[in-house]
Gaussian input, Z-matrix of N, CA and C with variables (Angstrom, degrees):
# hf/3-21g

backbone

0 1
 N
 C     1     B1
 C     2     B2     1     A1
 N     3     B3     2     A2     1     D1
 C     4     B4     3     A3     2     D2
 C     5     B5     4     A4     3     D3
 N     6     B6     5     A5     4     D4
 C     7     B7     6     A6     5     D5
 C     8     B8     7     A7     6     D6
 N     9     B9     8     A8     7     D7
 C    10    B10     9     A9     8     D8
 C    11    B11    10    A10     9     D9
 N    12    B12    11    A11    10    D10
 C    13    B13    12    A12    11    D11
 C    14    B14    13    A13    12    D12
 N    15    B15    14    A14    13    D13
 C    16    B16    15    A15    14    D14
 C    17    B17    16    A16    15    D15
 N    18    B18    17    A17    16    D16
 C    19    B19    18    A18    17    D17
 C    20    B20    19    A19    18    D18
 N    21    B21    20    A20    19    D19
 C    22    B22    21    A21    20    D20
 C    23    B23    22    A22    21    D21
 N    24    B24    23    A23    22    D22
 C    25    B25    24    A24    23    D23
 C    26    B26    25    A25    24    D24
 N    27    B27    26    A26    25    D25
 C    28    B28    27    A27    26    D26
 C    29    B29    28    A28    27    D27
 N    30    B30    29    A29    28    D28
 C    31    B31    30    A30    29    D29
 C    32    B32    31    A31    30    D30
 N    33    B33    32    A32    31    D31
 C    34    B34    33    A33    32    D32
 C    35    B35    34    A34    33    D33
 N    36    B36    35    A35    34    D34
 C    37    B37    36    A36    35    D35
 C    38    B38    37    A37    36    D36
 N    39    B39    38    A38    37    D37
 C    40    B40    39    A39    38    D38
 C    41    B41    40    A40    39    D39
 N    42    B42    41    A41    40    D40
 C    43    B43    42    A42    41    D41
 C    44    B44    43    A43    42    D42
 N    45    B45    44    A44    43    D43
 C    46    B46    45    A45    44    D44
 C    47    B47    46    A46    45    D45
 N    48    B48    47    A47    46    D46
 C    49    B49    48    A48    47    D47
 C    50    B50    49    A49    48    D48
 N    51    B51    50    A50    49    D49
 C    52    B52    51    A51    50    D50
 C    53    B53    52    A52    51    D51
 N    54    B54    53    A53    52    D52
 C    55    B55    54    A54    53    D53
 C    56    B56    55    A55    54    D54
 N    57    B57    56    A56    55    D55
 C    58    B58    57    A57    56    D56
 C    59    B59    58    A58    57    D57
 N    60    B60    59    A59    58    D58
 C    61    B61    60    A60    59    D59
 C    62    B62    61    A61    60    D60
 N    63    B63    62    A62    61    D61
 C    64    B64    63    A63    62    D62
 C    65    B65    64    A64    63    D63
 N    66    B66    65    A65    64    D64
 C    67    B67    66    A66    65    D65
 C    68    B68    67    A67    66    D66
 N    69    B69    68    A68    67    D67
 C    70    B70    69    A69    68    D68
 C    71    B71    70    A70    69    D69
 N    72    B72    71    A71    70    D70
 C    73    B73    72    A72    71    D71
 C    74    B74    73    A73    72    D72
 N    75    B75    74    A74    73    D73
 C    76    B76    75    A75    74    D74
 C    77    B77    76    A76    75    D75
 N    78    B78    77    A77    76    D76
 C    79    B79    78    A78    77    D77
 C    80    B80    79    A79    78    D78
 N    81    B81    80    A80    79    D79
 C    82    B82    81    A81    80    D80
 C    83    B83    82    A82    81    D81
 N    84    B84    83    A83    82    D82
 C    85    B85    84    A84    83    D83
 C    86    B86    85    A85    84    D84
 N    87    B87    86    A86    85    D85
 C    88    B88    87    A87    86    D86
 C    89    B89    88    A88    87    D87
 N    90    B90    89    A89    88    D88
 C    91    B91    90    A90    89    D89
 C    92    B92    91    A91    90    D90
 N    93    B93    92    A92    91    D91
 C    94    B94    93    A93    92    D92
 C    95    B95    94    A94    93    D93
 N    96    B96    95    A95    94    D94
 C    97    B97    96    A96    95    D95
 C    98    B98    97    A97    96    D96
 N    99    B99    98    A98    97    D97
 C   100   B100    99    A99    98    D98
 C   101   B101   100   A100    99    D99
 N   102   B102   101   A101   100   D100
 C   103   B103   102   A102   101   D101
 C   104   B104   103   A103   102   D102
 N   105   B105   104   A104   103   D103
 C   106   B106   105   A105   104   D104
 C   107   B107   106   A106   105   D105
 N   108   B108   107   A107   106   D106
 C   109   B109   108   A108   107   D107
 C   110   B110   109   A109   108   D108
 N   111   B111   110   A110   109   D109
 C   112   B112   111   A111   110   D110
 C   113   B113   112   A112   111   D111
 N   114   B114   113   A113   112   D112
 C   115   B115   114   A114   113   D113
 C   116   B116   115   A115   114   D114
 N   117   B117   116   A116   115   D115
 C   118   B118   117   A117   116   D116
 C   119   B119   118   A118   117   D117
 N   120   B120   119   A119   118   D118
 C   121   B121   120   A120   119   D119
 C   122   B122   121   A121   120   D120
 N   123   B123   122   A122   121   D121
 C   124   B124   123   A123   122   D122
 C   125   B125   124   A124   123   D123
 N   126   B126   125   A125   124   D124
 C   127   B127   126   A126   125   D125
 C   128   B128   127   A127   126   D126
 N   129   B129   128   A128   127   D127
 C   130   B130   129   A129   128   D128
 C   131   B131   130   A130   129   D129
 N   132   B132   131   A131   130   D130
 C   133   B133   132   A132   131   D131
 C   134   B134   133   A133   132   D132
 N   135   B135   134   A134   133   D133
 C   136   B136   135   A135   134   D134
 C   137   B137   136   A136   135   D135
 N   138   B138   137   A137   136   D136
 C   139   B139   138   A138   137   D137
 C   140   B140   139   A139   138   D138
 N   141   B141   140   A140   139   D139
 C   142   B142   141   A141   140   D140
 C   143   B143   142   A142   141   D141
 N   144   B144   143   A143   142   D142
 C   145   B145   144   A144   143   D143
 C   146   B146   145   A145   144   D144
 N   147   B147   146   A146   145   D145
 C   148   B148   147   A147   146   D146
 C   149   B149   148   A148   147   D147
 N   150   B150   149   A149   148   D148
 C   151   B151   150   A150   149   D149
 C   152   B152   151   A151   150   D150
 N   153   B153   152   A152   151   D151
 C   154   B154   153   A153   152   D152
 C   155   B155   154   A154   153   D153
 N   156   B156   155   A155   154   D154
 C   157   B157   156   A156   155   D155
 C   158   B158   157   A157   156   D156
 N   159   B159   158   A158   157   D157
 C   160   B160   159   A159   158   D158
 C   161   B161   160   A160   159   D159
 N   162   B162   161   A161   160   D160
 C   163   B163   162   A162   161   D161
 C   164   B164   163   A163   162   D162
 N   165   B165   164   A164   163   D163
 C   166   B166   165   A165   164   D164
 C   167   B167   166   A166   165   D165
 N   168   B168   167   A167   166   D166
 C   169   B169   168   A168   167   D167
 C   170   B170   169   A169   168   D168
 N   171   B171   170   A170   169   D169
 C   172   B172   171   A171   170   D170
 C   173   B173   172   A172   171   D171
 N   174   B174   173   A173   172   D172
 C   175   B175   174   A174   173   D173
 C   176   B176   175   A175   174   D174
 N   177   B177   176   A176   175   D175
 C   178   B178   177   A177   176   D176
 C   179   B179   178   A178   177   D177
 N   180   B180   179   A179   178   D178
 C   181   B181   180   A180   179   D179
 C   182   B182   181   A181   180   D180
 N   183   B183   182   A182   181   D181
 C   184   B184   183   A183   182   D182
 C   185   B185   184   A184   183   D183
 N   186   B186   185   A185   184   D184
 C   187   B187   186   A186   185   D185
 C   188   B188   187   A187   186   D186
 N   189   B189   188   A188   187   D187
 C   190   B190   189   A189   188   D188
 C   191   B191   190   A190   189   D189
 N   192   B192   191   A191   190   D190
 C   193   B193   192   A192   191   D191
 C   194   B194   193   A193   192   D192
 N   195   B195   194   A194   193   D193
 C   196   B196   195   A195   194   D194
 C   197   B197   196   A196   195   D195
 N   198   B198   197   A197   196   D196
 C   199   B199   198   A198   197   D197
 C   200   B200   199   A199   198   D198
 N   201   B201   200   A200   199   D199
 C   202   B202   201   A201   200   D200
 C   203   B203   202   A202   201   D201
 N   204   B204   203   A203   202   D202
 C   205   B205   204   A204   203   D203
 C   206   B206   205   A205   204   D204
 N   207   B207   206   A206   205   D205
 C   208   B208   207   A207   206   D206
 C   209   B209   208   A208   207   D207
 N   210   B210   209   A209   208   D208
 C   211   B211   210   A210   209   D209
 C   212   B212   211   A211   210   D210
 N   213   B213   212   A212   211   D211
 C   214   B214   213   A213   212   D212
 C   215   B215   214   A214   213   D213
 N   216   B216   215   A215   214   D214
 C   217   B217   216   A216   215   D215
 C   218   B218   217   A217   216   D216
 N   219   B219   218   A218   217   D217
 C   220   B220   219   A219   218   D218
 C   221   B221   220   A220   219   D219
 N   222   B222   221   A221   220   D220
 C   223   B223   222   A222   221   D221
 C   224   B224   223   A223   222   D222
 N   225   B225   224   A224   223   D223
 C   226   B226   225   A225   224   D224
 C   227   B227   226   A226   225   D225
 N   228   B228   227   A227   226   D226
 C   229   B229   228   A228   227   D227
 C   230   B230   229   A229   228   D228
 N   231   B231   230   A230   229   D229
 C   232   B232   231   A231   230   D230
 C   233   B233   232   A232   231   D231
 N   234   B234   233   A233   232   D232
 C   235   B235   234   A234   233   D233
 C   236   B236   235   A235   234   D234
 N   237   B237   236   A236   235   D235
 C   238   B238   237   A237   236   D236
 C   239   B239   238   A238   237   D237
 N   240   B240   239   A239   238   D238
 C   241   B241   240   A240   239   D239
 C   242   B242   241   A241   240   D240
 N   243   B243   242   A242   241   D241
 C   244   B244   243   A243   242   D242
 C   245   B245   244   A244   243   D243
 N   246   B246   245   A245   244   D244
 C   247   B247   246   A246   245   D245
 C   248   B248   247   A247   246   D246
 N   249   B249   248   A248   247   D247
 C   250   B250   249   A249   248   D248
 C   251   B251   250   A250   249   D249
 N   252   B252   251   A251   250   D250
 C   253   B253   252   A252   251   D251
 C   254   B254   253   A253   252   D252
 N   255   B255   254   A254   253   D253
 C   256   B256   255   A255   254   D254
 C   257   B257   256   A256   255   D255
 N   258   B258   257   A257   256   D256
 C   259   B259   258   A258   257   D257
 C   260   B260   259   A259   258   D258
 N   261   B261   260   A260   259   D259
 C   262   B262   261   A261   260   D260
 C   263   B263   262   A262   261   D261
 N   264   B264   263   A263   262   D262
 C   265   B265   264   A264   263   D263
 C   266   B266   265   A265   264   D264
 N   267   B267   266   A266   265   D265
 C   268   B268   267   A267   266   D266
 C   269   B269   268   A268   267   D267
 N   270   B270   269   A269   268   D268
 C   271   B271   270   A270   269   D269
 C   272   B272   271   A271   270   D270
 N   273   B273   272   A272   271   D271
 C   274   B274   273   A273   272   D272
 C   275   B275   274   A274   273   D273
 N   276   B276   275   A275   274   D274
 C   277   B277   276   A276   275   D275
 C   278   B278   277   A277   276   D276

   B1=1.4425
   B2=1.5294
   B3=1.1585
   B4=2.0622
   B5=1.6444
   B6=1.8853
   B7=1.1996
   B8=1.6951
   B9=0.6654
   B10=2.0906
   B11=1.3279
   B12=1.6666
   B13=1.3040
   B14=1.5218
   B15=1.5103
   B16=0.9888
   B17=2.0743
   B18=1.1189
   B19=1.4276
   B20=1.0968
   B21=1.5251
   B22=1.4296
   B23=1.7256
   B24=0.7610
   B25=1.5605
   B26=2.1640
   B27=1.6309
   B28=1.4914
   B29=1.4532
   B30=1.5446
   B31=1.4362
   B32=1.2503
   B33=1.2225
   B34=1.6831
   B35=1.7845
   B36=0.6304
   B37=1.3263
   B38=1.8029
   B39=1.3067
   B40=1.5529
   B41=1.7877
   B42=1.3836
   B43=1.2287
   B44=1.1709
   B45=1.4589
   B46=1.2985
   B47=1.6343
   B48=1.4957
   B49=1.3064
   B50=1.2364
   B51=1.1315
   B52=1.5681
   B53=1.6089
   B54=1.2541
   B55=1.9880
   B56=1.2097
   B57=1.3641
   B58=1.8506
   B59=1.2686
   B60=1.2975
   B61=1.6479
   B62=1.3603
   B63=1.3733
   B64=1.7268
   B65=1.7094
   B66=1.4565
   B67=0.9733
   B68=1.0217
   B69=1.6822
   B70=1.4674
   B71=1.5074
   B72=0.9543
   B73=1.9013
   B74=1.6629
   B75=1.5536
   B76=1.7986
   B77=1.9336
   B78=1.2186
   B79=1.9941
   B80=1.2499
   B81=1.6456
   B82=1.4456
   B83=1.6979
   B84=0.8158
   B85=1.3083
   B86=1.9802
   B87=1.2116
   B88=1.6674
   B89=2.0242
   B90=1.4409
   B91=1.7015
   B92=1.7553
   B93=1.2401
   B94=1.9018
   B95=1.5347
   B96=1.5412
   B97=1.2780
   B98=1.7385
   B99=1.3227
   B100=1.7356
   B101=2.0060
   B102=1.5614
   B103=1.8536
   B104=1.1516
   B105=1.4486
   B106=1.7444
   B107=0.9289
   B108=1.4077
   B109=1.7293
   B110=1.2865
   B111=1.3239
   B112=1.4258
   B113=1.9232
   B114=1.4788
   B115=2.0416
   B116=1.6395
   B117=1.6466
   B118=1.4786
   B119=1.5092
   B120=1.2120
   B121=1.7238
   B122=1.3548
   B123=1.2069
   B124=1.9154
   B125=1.7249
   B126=1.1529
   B127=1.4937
   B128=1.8780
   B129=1.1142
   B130=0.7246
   B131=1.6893
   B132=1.5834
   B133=1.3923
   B134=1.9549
   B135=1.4321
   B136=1.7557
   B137=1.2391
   B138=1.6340
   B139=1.3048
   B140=1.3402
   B141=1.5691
   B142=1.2069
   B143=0.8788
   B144=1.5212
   B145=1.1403
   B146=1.5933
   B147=1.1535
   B148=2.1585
   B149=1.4448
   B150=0.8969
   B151=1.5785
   B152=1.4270
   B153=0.6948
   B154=1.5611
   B155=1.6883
   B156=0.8088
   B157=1.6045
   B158=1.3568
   B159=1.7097
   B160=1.4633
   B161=1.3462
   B162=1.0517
   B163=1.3600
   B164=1.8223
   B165=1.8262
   B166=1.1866
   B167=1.6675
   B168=1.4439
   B169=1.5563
   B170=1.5387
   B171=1.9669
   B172=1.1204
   B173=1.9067
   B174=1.5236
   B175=1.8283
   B176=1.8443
   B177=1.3730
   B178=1.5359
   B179=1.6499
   B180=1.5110
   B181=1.4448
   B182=1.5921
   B183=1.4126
   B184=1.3439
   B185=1.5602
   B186=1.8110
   B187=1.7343
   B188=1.5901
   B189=1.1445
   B190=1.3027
   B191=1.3031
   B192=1.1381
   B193=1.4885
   B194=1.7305
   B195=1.0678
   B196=1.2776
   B197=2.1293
   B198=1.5806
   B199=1.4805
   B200=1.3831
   B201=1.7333
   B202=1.7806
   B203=1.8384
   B204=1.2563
   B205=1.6305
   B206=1.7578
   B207=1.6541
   B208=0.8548
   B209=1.6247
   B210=1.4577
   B211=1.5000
   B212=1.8804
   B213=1.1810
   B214=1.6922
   B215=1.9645
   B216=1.1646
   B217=1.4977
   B218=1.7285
   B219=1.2972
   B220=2.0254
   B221=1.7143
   B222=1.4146
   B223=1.3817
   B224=1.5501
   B225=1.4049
   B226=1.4607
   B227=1.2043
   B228=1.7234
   B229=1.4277
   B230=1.7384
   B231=1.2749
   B232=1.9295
   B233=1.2671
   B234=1.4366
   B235=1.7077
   B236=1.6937
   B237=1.1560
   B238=1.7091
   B239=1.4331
   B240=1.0365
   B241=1.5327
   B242=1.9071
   B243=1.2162
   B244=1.1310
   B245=1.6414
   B246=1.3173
   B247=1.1285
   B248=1.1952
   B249=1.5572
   B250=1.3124
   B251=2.2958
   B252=1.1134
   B253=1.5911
   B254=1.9178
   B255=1.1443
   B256=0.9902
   B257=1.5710
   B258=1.5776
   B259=2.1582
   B260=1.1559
   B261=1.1515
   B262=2.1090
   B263=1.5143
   B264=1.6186
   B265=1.2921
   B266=1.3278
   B267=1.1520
   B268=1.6535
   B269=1.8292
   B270=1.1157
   B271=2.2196
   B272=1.0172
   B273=1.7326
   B274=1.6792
   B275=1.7875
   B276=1.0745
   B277=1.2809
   B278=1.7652
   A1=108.82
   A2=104.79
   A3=120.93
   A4=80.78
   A5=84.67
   A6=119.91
   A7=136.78
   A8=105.02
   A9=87.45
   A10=86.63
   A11=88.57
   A12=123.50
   A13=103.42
   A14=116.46
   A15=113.57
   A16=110.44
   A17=107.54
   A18=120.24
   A19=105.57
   A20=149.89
   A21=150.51
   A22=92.74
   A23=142.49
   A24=137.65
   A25=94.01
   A26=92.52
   A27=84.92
   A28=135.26
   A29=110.57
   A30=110.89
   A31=102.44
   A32=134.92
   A33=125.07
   A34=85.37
   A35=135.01
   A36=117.42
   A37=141.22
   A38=106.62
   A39=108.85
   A40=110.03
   A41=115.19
   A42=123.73
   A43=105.91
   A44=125.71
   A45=142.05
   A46=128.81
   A47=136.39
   A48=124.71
   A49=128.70
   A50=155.31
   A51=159.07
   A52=88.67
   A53=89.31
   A54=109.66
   A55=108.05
   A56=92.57
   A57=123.78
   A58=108.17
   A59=126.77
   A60=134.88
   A61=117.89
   A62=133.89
   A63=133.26
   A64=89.83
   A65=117.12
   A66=96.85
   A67=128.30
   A68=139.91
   A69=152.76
   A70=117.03
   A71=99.30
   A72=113.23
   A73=77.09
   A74=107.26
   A75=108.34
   A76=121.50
   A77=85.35
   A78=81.03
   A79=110.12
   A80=114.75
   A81=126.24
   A82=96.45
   A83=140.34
   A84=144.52
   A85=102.23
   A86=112.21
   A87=100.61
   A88=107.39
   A89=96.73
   A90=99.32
   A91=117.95
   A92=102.17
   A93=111.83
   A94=83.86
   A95=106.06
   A96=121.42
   A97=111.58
   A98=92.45
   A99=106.38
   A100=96.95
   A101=94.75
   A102=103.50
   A103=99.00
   A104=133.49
   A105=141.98
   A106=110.14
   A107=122.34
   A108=107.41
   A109=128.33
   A110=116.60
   A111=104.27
   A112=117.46
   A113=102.79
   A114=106.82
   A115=99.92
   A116=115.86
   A117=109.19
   A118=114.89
   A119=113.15
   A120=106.98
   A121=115.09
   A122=117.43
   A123=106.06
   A124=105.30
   A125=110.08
   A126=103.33
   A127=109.82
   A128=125.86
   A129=131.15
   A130=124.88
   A131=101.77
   A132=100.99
   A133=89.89
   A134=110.73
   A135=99.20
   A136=116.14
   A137=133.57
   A138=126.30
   A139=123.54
   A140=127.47
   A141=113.60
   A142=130.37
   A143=139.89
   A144=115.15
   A145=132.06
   A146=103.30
   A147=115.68
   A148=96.09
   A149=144.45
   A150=143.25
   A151=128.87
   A152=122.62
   A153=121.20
   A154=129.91
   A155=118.92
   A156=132.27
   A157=104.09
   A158=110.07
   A159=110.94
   A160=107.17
   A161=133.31
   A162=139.45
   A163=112.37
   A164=103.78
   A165=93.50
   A166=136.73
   A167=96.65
   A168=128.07
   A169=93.32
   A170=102.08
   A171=101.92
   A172=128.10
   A173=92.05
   A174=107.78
   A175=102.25
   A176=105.63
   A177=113.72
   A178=122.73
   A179=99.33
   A180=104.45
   A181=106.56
   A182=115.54
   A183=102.97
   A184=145.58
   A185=78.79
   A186=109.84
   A187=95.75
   A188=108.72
   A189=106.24
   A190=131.50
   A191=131.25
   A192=126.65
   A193=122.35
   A194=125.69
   A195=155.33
   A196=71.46
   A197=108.48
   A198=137.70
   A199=103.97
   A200=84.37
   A201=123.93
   A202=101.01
   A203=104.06
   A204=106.57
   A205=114.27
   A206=124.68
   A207=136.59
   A208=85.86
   A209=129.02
   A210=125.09
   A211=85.16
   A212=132.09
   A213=111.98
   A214=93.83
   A215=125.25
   A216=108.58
   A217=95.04
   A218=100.26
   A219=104.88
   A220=110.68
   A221=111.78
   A222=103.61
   A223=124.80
   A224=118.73
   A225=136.45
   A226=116.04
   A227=113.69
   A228=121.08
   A229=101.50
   A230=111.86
   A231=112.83
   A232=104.15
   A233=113.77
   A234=114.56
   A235=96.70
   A236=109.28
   A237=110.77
   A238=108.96
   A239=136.57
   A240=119.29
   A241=118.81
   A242=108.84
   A243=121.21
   A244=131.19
   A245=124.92
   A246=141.07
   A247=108.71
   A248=121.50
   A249=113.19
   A250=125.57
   A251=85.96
   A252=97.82
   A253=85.62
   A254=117.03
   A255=125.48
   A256=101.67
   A257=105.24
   A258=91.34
   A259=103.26
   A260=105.95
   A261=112.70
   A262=112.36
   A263=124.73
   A264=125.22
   A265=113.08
   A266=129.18
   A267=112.15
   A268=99.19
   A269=112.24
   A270=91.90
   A271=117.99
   A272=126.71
   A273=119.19
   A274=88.58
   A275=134.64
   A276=119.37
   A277=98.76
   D1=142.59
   D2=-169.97
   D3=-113.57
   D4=122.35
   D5=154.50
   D6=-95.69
   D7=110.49
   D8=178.09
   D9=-95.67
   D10=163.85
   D11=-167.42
   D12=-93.28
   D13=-177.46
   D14=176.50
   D15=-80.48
   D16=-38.33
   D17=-179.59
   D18=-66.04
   D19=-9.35
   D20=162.10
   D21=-83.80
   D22=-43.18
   D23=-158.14
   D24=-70.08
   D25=-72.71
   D26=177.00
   D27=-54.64
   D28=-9.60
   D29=172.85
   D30=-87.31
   D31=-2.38
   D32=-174.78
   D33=-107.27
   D34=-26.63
   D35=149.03
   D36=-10.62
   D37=87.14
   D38=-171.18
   D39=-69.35
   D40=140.20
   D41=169.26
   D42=-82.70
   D43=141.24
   D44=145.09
   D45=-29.68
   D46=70.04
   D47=-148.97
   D48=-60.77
   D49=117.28
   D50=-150.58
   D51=-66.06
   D52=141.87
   D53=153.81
   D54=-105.63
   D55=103.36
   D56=160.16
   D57=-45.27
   D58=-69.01
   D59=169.87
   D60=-37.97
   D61=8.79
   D62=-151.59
   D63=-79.96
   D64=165.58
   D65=152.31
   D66=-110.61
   D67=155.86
   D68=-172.19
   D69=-109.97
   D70=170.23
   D71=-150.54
   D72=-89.34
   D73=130.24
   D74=151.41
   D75=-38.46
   D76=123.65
   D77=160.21
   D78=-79.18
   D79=166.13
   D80=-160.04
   D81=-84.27
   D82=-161.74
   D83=-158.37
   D84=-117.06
   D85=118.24
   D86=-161.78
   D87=-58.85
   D88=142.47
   D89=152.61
   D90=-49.58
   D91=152.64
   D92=-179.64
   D93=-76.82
   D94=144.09
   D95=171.01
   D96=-103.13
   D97=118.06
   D98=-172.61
   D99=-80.06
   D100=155.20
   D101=178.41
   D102=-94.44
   D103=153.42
   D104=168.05
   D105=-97.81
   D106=133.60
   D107=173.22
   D108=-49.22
   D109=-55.13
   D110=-171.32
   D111=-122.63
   D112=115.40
   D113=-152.24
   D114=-84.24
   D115=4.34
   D116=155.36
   D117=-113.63
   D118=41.88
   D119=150.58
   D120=-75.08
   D121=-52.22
   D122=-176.09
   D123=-53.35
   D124=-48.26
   D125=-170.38
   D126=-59.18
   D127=-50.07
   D128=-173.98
   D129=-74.21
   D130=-9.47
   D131=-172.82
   D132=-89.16
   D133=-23.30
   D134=175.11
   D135=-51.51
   D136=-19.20
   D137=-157.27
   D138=81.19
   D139=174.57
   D140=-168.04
   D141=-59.01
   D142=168.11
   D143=153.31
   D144=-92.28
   D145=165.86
   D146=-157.54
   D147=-66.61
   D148=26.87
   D149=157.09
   D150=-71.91
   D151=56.81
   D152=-174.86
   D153=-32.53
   D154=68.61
   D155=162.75
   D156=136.26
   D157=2.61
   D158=173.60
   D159=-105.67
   D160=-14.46
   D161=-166.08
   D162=-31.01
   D163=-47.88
   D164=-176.56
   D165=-70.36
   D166=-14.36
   D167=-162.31
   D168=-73.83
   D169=-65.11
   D170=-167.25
   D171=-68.52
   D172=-19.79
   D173=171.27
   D174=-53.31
   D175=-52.55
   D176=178.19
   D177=-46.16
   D178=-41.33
   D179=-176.59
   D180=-90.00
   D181=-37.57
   D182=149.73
   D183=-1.46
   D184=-76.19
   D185=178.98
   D186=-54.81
   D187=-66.60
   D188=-169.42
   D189=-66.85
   D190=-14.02
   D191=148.15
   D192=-64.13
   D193=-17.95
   D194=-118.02
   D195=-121.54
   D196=-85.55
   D197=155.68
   D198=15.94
   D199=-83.70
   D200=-159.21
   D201=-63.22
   D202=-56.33
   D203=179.98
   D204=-56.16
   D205=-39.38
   D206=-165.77
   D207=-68.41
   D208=-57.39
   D209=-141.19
   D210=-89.09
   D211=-23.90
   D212=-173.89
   D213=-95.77
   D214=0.25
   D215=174.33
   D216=-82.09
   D217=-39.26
   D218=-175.67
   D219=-71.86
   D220=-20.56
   D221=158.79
   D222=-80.76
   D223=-35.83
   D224=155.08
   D225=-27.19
   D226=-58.59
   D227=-166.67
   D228=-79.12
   D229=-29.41
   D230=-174.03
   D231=-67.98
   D232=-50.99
   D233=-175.80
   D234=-53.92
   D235=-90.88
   D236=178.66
   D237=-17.57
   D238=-17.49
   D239=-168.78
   D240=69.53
   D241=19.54
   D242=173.53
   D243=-102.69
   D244=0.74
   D245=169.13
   D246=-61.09
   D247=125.01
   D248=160.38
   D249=-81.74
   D250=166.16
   D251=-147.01
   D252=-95.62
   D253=131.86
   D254=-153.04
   D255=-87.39
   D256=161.25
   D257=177.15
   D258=-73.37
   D259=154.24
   D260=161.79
   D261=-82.15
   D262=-14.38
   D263=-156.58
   D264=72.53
   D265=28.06
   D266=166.33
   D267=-100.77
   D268=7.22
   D269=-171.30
   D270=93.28
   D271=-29.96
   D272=-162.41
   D273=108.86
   D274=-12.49
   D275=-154.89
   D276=-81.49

C-alpha cells in the first residue's frame, strides 16, 4: 500500500487566485523631477572599466549611454508635465 506523506498533500494544495482587477488606493500626485548636472558621475565614480586596453573606448561609450538616458528621462519628465521649473535667482521675491 502507497502512502503519501504529509508534505505531498500540502503541495497539492490549490492557492486562492488573486484579483488583478481589485481596487487600489490612488497614488499621491508625483514630485517635479529636477535635472543634475552631470548624468556620468555614477558611472564614473565606479572607476574604470575591467577591459584591458579598452578601458578608454568603453568609459566613452559609457558616458554616452549614461548622456542619452539622462537627456530622454528629461524629455519624459517635460512631456508629462513633470519637470521642475528652474529658480530665476530672485528668492521667491
Amino acid at each position: 500500500m502507497v502512502t503519501r506523506s504529509k508534505s505531498n498533500r500540502r503541495r497539492n494544495k490549490r492557492k486562492k487566485p488573486v484579483d488583478l482587477w481589485r481596487p487600489v488606493p490612488t497614488l499621491p500626485d508625483p514630485e517635479p523631477i529636477s535635472v543634475e548636472g552631470d548624468p556620468t558621475a555614477l558611472v564614473r565614480s565606479l572607476g574604470n572599466p575591467p577591459l584591458p586596453g579598452q578601458n578608454k573606448v568603453a568609459e566613452h561609450y559609457l558616458a554616452a549611454v549614461a548622456e542619452r538616458a539622462s537627456g530622454m528621462a528629461e524629455a519624459l519628465a517635460a512631456a508629462s508635465g513633470l519637470l521642475a521649473q528652474p529658480d530665476d535667482g530672485n528668492g521667491g521675491d
